[in-house]
C-alpha positions in Angstrom: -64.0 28.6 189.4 -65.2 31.2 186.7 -63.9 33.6 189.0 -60.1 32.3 188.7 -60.3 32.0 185.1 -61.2 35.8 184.8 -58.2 36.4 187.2 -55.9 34.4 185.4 -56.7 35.9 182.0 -56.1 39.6 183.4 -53.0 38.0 184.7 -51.9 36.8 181.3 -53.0 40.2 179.3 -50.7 42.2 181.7 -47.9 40.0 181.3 -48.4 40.7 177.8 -48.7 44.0 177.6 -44.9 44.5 179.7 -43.4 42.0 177.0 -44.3 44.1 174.6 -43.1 47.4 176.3 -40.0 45.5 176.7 -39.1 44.5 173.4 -40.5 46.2 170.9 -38.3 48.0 168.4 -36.7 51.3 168.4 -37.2 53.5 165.9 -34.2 56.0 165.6 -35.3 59.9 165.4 -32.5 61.3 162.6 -32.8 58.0 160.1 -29.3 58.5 157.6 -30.2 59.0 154.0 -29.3 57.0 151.1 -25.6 57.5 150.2 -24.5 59.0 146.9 -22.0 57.4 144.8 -20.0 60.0 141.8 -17.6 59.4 139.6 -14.6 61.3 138.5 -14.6 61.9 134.6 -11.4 63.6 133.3 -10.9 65.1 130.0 -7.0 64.8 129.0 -4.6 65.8 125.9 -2.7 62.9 124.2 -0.4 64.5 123.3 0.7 67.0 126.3 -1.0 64.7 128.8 -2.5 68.0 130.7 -6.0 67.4 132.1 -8.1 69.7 130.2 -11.5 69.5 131.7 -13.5 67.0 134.6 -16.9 66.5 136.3 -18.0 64.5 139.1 -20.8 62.6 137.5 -23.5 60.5 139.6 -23.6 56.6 138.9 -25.3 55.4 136.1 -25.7 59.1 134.5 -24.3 60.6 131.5 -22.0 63.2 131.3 -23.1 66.7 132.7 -22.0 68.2 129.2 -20.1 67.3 126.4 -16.8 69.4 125.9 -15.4 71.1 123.2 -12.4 70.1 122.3 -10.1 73.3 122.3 -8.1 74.2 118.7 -4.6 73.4 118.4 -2.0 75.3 116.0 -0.9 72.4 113.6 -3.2 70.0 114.8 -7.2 68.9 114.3 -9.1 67.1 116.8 -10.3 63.8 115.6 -11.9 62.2 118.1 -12.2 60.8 122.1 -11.1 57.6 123.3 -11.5 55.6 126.4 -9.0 53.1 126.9 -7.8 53.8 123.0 -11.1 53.0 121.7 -13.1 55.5 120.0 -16.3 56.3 121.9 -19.8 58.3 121.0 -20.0 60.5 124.4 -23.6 61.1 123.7 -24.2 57.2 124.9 -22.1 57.2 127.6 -23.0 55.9 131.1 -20.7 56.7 133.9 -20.5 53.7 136.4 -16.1 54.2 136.9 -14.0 56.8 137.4 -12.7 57.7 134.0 -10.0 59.3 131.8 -11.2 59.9 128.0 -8.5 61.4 126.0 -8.8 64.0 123.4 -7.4 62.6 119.9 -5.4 65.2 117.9 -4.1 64.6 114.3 -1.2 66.5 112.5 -2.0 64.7 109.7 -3.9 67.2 107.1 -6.5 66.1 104.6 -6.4 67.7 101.0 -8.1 67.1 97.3 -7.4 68.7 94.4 -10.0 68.6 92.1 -10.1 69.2 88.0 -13.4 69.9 86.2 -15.6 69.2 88.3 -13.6 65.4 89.2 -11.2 64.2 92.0 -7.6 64.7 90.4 -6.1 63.5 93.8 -6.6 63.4 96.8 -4.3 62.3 100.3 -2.8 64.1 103.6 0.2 65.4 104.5 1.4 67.8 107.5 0.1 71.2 108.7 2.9 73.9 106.9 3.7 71.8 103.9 3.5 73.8 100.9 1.8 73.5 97.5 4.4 72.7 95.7 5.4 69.7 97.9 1.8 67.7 97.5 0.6 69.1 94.1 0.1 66.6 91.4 1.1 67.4 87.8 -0.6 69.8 85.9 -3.8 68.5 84.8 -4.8 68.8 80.8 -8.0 69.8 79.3 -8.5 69.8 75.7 -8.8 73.1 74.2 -7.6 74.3 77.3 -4.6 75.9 78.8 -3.6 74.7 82.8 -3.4 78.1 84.5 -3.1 77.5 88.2 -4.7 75.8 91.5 -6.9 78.0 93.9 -8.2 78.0 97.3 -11.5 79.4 98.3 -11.4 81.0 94.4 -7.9 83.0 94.5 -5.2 81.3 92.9 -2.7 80.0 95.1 1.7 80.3 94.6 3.9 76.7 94.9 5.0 78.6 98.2 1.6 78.5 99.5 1.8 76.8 103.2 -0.6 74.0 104.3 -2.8 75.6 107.0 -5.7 72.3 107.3 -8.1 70.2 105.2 -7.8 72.1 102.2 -10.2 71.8 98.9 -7.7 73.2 95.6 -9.9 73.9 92.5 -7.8 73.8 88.6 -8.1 76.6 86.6 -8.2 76.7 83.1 -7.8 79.5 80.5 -9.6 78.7 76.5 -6.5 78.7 74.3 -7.0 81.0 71.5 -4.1 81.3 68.9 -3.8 84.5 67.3 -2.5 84.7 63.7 -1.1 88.2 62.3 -0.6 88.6 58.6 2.1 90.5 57.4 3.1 91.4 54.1 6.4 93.3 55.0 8.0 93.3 57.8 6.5 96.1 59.6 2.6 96.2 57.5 0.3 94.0 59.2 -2.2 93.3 56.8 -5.0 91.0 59.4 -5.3 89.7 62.9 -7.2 86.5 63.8 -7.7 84.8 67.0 -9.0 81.4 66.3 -9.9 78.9 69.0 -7.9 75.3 68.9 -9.3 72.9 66.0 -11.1 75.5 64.6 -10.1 76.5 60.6 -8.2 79.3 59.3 -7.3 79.8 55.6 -4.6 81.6 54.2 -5.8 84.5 51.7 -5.1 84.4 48.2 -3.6 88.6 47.2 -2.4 90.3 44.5 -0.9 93.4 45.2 -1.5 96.1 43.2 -1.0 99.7 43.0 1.7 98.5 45.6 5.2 99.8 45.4 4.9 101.1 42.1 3.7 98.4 40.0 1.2 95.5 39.9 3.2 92.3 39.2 3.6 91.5 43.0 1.5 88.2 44.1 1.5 86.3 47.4 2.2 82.6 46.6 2.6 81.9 50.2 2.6 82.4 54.4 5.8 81.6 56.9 5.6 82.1 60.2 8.5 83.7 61.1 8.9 81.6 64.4 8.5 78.1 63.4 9.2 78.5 59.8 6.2 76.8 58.5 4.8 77.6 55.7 1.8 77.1 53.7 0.5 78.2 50.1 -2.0 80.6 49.5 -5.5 78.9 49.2 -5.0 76.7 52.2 -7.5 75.6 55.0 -5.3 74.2 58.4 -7.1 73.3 61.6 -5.5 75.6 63.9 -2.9 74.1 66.8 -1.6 76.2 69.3 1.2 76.6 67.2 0.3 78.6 64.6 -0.2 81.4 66.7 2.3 84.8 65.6 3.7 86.8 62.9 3.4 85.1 59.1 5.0 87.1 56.8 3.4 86.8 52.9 6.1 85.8 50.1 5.9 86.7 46.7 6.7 86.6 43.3 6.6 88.9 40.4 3.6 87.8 38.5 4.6 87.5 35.2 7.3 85.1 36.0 7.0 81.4 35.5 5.5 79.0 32.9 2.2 79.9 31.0 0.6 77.4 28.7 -1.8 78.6 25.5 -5.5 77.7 26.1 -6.7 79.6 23.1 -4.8 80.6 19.7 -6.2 83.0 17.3 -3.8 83.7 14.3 -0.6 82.3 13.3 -0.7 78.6 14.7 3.4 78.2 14.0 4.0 80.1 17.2 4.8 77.9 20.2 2.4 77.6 22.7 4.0 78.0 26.0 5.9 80.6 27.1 8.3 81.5 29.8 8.9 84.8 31.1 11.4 86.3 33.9 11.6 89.3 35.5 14.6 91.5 36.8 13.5 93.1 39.8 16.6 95.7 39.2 16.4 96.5 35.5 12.5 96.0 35.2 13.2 93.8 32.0 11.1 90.7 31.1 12.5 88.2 29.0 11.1 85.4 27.6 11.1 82.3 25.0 9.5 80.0 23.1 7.1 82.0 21.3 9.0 83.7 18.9 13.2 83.4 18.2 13.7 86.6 20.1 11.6 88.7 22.5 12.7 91.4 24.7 10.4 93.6 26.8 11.7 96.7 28.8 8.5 97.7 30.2 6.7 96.2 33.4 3.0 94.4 33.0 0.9 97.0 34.3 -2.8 95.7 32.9 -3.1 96.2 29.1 -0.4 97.8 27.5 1.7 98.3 24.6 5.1 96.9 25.1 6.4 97.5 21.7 7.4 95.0 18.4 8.6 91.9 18.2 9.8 89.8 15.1 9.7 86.0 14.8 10.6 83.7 11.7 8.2 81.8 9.7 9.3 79.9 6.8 12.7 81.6 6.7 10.8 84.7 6.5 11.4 87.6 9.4 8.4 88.7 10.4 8.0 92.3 12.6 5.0 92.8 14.4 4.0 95.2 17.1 3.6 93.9 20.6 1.2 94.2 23.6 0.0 92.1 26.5 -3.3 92.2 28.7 -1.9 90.6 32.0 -4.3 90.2 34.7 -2.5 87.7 37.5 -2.8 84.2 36.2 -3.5 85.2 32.8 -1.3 86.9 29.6 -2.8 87.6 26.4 -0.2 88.8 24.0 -0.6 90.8 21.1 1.2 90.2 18.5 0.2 92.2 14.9 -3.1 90.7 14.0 -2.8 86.9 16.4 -3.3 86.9 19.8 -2.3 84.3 22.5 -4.1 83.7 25.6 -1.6 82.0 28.3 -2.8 80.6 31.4 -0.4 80.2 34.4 0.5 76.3 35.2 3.4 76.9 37.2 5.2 79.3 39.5 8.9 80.2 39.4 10.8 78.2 42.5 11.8 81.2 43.8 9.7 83.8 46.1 10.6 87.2 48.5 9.8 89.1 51.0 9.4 92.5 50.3 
């Protein structure tokens, strides 16, 4: 009994071992590896449509490298797009085939910018020139507009628009410069004076000065606008004061003098007038006595000869002389004196 057990066990362990043999699995000798999927990434121009650049990039990788995007005359690369949406190529992952497309722009930033500010700013296209985008010509106080530079060298209106483009204002300090004259071809000062600062307009007496010393400045013209102003006058200088005034003058002992002091006869007037003939060298004048008539010129103190005035009916002659210094007479007459002080010129002044 035992014995056919054993038997019938080997039996079954045989069996076994053959259904195994029979069906177990094959295992191939060359197993295939793992297949490789890439993409096709390429790199086009928008605006030609030519392919520029392309890799083959593996799934689920970014780009091999990141392209530069070539230069094109009249044109600055903005940007790439995929599907007309800007994209960051740094954080792409390729899982398609793709086409990203090179964004160009003819469209040119510029500024212009005016002490230190924004004056304007906008864009325009590559070759316009200055003068078709400048704004007008900025102001600074004080200051005079000279021009707009580039890079620090002042630019022309036919300057052409090359790319983003910075344009700086210039600006010159106005300074006027005022030239006394006192004839025509004798300069007498020169000034340069900023804008708002003062300037005041000499008082001079000429003597020793073409013979004689009655000549006085009363006042400045300038010779291009025609203003003028009196001697002893502070302006605040404007840009146009600048140029030639010439000085105008009168002959000093012309116009009205009123007595401030009397010593002597008191029936002599008090004011006098006197004139002077510029072609006969005669002063006249009247009021102090009936008649007086001097054929000399002022020239300091100096005897100019006699006089005679009436007093009660009675003719009186005296001998006359004068101390003239400017705005001041004293006349002489016998033993009385008069001391005039000048309260107003004669209307009428010259050039010389």
């Amino acid at each position: 009994m035992v014995k056919k057990i054993l038997i019938s066990l080997f039996i079954i362990l045989i069996c076994a071992g053959c259904g195994y043999l029979i069906f177990r699995p094959i295992k191939p000798e060359n197993p295939e590896e793992p297949k490789i999927i890439t993409y096709l990434v390429e790199f086009k121009d928008e605006q030609s449509g030519e392919i520029i650049f392309s890799q083959e990039i593996e799934k689920n990788n970014p780009l091999n490298e990141i392209p530069v995007a070539p230069e094109k005359n009249g044109y600055w690369f903005v940007d790439f797009k995929i599907d007309g949406e800007t994209v960051d190529l740094n954080e792409l992952i390729i899982n398609r085939n793709l086409t990203i497309v090179l964004n160009y722009s003819d469209m040119f930033a510029y500024s212009f910018e005016s002490d230190g500010e924004i004056y304007l700013s906008g864009s325009c296209k590559y070759g316009s020139t200055l003068a078709e985008i400048k704004p007008e010509d900025p102001t600074k106080d004080g200051y005079k507009f000279i021009g707009w530079t580039l890079n620090g060298e002042l630019i022309s209106d036919s300057y052409i628009f090359k790319g983003r483009e910075k344009f700086v204002a210039v600006f010159e300090e106005i300074t006027v410069t005022i030239d006394l004259y006192l004839t025509e071809t004798q300069k007498d000062t020169t000034t340069i004076k900023k804008l708002g600062e003062n300037f005041w307009f000499p008082i001079m007496h000429k003597t020793n000065l073409y013979g004689n010393k009655v000549y006085k400045v009363v006042s400045w013209v300038n010779t291009q606008t025609g203003e003028e102003f009196p001697i002893d006058t502070t302006i605040t200088v404007e840009e146009s004061h600048g140029g030639i005034w010439r000085a105008k003058f009168i002959l000093t002992p012309t116009g009205t003098f009123t007595c401030s002091q009397l010593v002597g006869n008191e029936d002599i007037s008090s004011e006098i007038t006197l004139n002077y003939d510029l072609e006969t060298n005669i002063i006249t004048s009247s009021k102090i006595t009936e008649q007086l008539t001097v054929n000399k010129e002022f020239d300091g103190s100096m005897t100019l000869g006699s006089t005679s005035y009436t007093v009660d009916g009675v003719t009186i002659n005296e001998n006359l002389s004068a101390n003239y210094n400017y705005d001041t007479l004293i006349l002489y007459i016998g033993n009385n004196s008069y001391t005039f002080t000048r309260t107003a010129l004669p209307e009428d002044s010259f050039y010389l």
